[in-house]
Jmol script that loads the backbone (N, CA, C; Angstrom):
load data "model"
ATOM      1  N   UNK A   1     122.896 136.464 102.790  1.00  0.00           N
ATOM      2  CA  UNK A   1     122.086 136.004 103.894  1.00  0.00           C
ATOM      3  C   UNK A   1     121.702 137.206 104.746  1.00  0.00           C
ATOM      4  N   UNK A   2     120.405 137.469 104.788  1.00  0.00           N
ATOM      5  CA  UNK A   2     119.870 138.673 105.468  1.00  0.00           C
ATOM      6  C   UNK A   2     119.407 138.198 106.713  1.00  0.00           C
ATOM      7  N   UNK A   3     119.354 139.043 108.268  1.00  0.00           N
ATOM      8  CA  UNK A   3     118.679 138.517 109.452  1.00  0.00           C
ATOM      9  C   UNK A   3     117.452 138.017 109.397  1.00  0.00           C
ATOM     10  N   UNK A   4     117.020 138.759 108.725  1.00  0.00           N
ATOM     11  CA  UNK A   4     115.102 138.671 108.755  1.00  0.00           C
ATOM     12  C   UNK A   4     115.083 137.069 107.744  1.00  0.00           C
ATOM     13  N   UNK A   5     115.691 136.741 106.246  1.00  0.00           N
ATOM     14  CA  UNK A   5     115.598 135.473 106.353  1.00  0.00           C
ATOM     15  C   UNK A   5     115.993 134.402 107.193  1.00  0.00           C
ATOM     16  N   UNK A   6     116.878 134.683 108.207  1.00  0.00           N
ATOM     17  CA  UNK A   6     117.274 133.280 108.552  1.00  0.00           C
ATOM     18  C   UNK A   6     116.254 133.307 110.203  1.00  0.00           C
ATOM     19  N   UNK A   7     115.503 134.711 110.606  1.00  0.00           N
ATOM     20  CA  UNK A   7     114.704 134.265 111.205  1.00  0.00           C
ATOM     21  C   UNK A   7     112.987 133.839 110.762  1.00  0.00           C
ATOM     22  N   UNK A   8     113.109 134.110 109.268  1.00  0.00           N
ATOM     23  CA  UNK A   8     111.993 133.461 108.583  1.00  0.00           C
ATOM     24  C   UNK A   8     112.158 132.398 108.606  1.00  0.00           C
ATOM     25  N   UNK A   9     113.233 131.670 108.497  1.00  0.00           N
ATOM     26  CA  UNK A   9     113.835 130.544 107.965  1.00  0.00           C
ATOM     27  C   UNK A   9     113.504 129.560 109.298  1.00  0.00           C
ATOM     28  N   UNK A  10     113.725 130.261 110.330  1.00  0.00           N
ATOM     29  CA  UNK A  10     113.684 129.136 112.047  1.00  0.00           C
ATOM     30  C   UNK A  10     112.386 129.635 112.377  1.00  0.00           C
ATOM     31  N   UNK A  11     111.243 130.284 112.141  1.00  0.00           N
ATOM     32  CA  UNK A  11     110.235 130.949 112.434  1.00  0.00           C
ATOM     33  C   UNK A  11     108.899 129.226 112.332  1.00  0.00           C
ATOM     34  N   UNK A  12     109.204 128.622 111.240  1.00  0.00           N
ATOM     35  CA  UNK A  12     108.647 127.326 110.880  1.00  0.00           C
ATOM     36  C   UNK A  12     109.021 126.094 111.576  1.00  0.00           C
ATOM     37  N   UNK A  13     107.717 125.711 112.307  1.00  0.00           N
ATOM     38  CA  UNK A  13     108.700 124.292 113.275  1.00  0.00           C
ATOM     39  C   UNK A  13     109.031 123.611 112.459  1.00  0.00           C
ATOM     40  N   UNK A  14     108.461 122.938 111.642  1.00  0.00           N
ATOM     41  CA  UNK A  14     109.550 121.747 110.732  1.00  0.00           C
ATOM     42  C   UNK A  14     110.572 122.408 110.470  1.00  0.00           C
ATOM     43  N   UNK A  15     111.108 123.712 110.254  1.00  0.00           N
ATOM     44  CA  UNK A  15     112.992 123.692 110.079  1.00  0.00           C
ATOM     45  C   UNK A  15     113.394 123.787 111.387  1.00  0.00           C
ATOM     46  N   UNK A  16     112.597 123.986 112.283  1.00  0.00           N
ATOM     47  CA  UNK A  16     113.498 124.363 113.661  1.00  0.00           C
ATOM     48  C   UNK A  16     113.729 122.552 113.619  1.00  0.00           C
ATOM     49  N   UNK A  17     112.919 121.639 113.539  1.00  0.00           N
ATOM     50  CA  UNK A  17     113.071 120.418 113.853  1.00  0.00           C
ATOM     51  C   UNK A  17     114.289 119.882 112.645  1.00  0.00           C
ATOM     52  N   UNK A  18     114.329 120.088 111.510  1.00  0.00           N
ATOM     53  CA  UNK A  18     115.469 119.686 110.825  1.00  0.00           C
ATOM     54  C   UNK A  18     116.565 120.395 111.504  1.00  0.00           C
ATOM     55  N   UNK A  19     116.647 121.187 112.205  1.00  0.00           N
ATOM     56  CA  UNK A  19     117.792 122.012 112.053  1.00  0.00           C
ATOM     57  C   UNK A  19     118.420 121.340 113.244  1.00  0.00           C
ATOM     58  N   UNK A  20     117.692 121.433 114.075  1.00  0.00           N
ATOM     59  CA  UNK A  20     118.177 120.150 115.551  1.00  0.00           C
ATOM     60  C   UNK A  20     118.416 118.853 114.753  1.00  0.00           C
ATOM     61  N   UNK A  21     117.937 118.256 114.314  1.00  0.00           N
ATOM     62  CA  UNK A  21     118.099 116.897 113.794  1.00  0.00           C
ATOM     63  C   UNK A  21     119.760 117.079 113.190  1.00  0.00           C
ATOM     64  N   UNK A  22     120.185 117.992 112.385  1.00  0.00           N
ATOM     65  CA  UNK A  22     121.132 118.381 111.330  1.00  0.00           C
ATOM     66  C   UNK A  22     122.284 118.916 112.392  1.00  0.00           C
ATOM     67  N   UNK A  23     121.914 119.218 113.710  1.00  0.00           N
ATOM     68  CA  UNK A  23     122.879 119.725 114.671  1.00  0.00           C
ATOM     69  C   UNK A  23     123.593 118.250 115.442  1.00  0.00           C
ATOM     70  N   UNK A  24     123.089 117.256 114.757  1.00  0.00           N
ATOM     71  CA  UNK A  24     123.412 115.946 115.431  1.00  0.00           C
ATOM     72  C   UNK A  24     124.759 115.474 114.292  1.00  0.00           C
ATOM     73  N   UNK A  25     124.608 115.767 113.153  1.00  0.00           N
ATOM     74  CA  UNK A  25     125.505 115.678 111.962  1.00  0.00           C
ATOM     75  C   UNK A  25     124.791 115.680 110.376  1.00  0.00           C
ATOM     76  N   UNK A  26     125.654 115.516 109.755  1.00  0.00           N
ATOM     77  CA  UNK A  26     124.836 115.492 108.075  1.00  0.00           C
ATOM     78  C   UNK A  26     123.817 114.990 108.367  1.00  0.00           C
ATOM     79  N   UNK A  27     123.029 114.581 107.083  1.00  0.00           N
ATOM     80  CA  UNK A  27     121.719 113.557 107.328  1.00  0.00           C
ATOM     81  C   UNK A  27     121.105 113.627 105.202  1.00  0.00           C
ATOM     82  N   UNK A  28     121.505 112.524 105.036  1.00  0.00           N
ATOM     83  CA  UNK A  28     120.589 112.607 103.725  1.00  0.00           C
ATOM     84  C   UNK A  28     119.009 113.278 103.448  1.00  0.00           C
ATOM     85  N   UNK A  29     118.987 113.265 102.771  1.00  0.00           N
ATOM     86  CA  UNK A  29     117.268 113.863 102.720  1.00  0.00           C
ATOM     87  C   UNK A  29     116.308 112.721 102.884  1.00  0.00           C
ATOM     88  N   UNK A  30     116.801 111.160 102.498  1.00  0.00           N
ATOM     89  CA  UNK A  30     116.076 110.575 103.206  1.00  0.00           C
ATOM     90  C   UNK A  30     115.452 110.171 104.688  1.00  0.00           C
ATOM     91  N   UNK A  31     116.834 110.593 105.317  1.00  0.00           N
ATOM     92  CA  UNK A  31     116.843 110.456 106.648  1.00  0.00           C
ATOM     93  C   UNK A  31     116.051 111.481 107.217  1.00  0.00           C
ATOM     94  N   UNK A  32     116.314 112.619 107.067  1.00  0.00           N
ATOM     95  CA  UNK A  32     115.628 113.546 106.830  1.00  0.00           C
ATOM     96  C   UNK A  32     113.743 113.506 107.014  1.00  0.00           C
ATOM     97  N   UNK A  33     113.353 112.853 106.094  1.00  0.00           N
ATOM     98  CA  UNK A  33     111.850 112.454 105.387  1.00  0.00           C
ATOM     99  C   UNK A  33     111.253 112.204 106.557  1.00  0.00           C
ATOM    100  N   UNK A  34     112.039 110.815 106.943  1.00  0.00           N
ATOM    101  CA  UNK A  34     111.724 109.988 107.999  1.00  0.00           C
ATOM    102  C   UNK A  34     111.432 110.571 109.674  1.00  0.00           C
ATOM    103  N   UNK A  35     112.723 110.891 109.379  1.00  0.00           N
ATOM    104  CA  UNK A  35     112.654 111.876 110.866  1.00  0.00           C
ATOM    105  C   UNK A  35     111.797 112.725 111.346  1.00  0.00           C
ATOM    106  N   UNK A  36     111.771 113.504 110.198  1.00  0.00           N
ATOM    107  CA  UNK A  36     110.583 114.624 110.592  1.00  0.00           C
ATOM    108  C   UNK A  36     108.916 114.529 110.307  1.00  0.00           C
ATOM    109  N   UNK A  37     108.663 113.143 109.904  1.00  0.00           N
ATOM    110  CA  UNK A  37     107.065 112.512 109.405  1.00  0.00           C
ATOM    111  C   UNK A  37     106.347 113.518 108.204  1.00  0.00           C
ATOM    112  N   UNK A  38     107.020 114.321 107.403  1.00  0.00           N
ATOM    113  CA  UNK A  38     106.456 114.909 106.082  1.00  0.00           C
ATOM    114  C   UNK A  38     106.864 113.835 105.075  1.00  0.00           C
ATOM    115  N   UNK A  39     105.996 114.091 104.081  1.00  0.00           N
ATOM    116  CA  UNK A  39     105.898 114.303 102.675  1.00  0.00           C
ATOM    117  C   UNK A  39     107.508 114.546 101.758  1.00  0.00           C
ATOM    118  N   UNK A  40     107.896 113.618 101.293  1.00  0.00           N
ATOM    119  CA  UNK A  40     109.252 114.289 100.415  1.00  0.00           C
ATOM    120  C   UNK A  40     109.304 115.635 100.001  1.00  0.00           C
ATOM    121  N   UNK A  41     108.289 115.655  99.477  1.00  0.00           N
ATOM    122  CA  UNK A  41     107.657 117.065  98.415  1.00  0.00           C
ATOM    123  C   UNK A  41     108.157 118.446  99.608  1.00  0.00           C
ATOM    124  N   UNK A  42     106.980 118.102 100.853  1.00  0.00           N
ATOM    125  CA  UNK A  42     107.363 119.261 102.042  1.00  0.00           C
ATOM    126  C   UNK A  42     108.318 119.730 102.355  1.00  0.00           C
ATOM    127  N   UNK A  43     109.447 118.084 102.553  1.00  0.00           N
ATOM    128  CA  UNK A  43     110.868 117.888 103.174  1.00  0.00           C
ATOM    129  C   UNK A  43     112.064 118.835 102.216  1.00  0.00           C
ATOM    130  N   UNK A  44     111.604 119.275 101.094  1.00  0.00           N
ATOM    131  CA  UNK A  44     112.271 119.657 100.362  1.00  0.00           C
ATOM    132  C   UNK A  44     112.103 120.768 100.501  1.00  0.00           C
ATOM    133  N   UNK A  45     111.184 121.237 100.033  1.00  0.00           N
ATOM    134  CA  UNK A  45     111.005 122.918  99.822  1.00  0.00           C
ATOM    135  C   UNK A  45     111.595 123.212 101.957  1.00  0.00           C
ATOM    136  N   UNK A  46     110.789 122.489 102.929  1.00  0.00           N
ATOM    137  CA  UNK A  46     111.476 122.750 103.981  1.00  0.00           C
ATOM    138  C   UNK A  46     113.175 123.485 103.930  1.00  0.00           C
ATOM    139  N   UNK A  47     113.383 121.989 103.532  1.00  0.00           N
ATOM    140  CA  UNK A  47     115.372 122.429 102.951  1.00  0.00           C
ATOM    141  C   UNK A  47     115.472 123.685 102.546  1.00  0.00           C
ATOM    142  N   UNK A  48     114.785 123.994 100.941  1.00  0.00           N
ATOM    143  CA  UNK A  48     115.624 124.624  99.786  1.00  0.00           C
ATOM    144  C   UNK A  48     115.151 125.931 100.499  1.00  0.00           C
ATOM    145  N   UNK A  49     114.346 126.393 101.642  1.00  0.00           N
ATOM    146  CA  UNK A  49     113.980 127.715 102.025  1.00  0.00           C
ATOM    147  C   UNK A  49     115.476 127.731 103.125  1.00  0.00           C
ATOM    148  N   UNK A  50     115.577 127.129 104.179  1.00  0.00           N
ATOM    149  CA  UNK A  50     117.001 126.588 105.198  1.00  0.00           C
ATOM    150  C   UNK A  50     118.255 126.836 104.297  1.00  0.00           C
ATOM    151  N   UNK A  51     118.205 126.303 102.928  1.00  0.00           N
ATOM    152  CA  UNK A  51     119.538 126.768 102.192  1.00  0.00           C
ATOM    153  C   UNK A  51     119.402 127.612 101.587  1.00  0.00           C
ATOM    154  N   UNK A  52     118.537 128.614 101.220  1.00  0.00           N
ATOM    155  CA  UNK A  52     118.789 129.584 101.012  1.00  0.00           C
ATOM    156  C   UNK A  52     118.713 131.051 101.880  1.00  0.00           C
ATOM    157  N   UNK A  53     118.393 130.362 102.948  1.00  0.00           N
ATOM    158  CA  UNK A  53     118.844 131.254 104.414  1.00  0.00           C
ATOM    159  C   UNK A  53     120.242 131.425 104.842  1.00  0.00           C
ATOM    160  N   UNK A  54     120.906 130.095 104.279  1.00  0.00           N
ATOM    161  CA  UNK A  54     122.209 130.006 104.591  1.00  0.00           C
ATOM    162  C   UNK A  54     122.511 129.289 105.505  1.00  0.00           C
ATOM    163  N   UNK A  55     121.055 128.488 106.101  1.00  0.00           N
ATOM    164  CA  UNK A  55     121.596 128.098 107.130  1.00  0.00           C
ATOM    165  C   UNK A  55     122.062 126.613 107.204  1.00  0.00           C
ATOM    166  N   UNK A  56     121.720 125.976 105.845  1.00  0.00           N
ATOM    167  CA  UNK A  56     122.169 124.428 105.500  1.00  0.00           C
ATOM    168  C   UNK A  56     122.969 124.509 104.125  1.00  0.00           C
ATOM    169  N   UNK A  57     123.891 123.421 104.120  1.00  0.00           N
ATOM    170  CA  UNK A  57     124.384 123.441 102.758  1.00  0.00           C
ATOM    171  C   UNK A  57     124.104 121.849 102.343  1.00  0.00           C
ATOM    172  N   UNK A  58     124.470 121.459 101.029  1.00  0.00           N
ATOM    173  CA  UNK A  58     124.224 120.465 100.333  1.00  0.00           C
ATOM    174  C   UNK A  58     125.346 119.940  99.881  1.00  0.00           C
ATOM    175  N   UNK A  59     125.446 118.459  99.631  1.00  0.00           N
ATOM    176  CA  UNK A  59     126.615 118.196  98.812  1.00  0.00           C
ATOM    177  C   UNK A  59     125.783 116.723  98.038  1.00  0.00           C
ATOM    178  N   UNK A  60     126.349 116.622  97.074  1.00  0.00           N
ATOM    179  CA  UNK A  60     126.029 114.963  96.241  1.00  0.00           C
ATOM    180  C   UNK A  60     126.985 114.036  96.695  1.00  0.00           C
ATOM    181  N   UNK A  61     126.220 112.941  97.240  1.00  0.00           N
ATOM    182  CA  UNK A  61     126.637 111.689  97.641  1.00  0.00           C
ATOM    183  C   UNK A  61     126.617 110.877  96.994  1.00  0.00           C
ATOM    184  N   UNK A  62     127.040 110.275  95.613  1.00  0.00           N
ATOM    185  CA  UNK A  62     126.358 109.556  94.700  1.00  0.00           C
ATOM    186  C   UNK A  62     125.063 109.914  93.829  1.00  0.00           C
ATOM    187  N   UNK A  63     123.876 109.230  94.228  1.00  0.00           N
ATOM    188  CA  UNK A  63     122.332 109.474  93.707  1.00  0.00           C
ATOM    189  C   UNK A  63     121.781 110.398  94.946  1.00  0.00           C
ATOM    190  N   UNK A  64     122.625 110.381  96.266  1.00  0.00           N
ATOM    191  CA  UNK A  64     122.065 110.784  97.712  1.00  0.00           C
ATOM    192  C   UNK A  64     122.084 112.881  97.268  1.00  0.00           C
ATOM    193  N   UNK A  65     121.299 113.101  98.055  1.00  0.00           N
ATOM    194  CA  UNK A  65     121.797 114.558  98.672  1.00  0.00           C
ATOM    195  C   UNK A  65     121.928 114.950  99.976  1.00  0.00           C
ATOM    196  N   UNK A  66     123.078 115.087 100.688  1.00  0.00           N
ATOM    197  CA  UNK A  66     123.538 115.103 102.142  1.00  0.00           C
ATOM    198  C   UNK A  66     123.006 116.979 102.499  1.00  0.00           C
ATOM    199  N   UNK A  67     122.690 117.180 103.248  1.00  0.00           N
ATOM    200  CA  UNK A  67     122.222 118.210 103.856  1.00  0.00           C
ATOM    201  C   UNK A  67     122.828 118.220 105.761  1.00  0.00           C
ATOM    202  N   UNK A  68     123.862 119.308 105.238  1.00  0.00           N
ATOM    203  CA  UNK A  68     124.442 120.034 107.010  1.00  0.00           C
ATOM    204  C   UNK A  68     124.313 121.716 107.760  1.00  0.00           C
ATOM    205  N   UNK A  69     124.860 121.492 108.418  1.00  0.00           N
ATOM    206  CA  UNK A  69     124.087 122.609 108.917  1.00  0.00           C
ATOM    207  C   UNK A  69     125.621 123.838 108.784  1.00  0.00           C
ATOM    208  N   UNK A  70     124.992 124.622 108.087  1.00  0.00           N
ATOM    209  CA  UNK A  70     126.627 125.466 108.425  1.00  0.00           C
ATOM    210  C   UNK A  70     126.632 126.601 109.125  1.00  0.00           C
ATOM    211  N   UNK A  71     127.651 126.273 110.111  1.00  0.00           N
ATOM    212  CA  UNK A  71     127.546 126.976 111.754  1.00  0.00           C
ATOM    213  C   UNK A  71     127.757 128.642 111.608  1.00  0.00           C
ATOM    214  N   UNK A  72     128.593 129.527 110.213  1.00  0.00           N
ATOM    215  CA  UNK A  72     128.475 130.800 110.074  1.00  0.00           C
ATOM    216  C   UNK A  72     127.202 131.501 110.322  1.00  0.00           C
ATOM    217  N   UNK A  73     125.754 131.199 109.813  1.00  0.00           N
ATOM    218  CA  UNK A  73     124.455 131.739 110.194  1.00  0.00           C
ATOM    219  C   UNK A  73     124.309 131.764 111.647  1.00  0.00           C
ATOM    220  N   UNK A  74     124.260 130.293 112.655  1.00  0.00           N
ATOM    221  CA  UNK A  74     124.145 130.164 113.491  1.00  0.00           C
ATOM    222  C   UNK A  74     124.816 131.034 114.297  1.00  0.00           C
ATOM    223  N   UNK A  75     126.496 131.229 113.793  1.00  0.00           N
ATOM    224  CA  UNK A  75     126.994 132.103 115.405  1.00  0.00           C
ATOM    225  C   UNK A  75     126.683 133.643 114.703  1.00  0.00           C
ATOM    226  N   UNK A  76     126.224 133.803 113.656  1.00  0.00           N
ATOM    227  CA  UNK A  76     125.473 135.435 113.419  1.00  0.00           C
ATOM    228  C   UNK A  76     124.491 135.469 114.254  1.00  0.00           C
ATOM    229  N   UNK A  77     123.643 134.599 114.608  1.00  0.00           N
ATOM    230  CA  UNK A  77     122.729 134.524 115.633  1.00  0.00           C
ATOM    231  C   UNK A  77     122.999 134.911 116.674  1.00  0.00           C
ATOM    232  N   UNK A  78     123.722 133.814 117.031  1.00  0.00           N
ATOM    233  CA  UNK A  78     123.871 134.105 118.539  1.00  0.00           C
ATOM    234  C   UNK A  78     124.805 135.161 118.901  1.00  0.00           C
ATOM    235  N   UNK A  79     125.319 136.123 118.533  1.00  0.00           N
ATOM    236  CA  UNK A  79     126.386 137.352 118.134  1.00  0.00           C
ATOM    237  C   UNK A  79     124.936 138.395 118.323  1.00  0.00           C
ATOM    238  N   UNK A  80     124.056 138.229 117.431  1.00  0.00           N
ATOM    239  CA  UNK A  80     122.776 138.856 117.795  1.00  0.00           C
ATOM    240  C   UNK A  80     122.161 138.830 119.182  1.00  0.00           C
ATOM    241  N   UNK A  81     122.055 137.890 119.481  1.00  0.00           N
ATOM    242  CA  UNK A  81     121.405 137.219 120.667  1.00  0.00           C
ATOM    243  C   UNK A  81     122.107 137.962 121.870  1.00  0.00           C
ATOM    244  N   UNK A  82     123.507 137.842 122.005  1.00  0.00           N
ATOM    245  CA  UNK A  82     124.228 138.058 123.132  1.00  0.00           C
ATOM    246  C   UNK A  82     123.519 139.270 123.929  1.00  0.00           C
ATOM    247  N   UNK A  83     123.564 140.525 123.775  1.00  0.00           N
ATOM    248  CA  UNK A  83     122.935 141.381 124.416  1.00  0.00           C
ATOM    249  C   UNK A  83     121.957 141.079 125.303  1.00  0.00           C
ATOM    250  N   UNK A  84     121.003 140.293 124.251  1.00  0.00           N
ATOM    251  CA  UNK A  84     119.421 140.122 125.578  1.00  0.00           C
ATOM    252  C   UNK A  84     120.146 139.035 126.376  1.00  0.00           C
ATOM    253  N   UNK A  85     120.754 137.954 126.302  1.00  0.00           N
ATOM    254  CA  UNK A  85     121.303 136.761 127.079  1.00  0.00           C
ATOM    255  C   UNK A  85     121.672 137.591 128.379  1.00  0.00           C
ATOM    256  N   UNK A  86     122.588 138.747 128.330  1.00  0.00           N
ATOM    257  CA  UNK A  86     123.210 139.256 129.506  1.00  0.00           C
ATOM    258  C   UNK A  86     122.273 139.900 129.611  1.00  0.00           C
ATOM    259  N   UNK A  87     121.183 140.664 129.433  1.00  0.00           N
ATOM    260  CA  UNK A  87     119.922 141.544 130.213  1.00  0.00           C
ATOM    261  C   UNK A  87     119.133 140.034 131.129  1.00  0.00           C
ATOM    262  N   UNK A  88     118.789 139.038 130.047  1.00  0.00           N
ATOM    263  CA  UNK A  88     117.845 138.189 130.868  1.00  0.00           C
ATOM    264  C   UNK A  88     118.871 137.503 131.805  1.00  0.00           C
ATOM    265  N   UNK A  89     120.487 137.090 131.978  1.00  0.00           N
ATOM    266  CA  UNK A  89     120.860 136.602 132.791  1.00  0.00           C
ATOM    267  C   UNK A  89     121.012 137.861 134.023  1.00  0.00           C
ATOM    268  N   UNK A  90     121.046 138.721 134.313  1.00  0.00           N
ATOM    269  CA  UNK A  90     121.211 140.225 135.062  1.00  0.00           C
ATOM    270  C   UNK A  90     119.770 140.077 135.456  1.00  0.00           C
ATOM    271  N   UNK A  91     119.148 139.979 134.805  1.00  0.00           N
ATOM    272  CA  UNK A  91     117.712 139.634 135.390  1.00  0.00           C
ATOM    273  C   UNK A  91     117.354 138.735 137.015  1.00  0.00           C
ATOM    274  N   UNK A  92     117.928 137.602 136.240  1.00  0.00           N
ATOM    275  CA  UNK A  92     117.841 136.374 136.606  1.00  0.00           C
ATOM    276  C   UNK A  92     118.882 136.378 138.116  1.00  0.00           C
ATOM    277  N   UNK A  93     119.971 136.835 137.613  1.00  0.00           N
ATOM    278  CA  UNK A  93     120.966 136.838 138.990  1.00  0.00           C
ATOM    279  C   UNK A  93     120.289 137.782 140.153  1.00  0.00           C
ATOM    280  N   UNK A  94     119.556 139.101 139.656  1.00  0.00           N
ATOM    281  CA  UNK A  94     118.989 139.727 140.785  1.00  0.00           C
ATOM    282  C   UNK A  94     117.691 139.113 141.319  1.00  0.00           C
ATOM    283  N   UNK A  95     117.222 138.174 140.870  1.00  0.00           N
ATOM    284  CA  UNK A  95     116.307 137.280 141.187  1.00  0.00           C
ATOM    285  C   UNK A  95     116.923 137.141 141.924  1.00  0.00           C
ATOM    286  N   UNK A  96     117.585 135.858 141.456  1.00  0.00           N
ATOM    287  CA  UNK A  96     118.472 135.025 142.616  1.00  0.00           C
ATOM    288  C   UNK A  96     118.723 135.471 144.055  1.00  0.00           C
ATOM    289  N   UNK A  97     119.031 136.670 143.790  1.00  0.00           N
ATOM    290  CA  UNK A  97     119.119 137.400 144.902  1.00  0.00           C
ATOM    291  C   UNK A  97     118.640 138.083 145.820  1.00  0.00           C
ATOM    292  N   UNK A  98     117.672 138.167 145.051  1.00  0.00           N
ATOM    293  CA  UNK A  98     116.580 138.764 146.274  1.00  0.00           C
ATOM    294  C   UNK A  98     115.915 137.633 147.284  1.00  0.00           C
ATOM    295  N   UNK A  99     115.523 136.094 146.273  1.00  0.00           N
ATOM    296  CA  UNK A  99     115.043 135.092 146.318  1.00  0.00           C
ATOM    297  C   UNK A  99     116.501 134.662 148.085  1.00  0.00           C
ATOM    298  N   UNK A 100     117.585 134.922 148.117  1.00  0.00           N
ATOM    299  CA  UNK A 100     118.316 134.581 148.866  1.00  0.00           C
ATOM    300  C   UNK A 100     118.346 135.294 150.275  1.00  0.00           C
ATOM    301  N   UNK A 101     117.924 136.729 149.951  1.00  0.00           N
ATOM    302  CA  UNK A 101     117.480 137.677 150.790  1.00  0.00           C
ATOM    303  C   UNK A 101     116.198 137.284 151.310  1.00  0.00           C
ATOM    304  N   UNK A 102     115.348 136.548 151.454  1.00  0.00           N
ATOM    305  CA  UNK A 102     113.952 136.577 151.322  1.00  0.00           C
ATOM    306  C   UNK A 102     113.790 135.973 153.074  1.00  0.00           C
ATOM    307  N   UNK A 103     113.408 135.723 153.595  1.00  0.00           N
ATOM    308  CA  UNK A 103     113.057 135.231 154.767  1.00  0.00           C
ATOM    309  C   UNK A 103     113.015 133.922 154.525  1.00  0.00           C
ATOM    310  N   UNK A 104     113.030 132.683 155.312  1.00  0.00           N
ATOM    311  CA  UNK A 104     113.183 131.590 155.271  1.00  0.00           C
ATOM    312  C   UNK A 104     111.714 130.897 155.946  1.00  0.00           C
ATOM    313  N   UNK A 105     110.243 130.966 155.306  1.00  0.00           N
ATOM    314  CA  UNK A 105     109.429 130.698 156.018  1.00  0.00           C
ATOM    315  C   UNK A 105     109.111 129.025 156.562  1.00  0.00           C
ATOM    316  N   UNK A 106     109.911 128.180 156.490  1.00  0.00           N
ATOM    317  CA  UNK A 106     109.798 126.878 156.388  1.00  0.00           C
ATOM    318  C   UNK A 106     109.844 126.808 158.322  1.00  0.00           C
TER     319      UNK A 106
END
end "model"
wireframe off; spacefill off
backbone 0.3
color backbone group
């Protein structure tokens, strides 16, 4: 699992939208279909690009195929992420603060 796929992988709104949907719990691929208003055909290749990002896995349910989300990609993310989080929250707090400093024109 490389960075650049799994931000290819969330770069497409229909997986950002499975992927929230899949953050709720499993979900068959039918459920799946439904949820997100594509095409089976779409709903799939959607998936099989998401699992091979790493960022969903599969299991057989019978005739079903269950599709979850597996949280190792995700906290590589956000492990990525952290840095800018504390620049834009440092940001944000000296906002705050100036915004508190500010004169009270009311």
């Amino acid at each position: 699992m490389s960075e650049a796929a799994l931000w290819s992988a969330l770069a497409d709104p229909h997986r950002r939208v499975i992927v929230a949907l899949l953050l709720r719990g499993p979900r068959p691929v039918g459920e799946i279909v439904e949820a997100c208003g594509l095409s089976q055909p779409s709903t799939s290749k959607h998936l099989k690009v998401l699992r091979e990002a790493g960022l969903v896995r599969v299991r057989q349910d019978a005739q079903r195929r269950v599709y979850a989300l597996d949280p190792a990609p995700i906290a590589a993310l956000d492990a990525w992420l952290e840095p800018y989080r504390r620049l834009w929250n440092s940001s944000l707090d000296a906002l705050g603060r100036r915004l508190d400093e500010a004169p009270d024109d009311t």
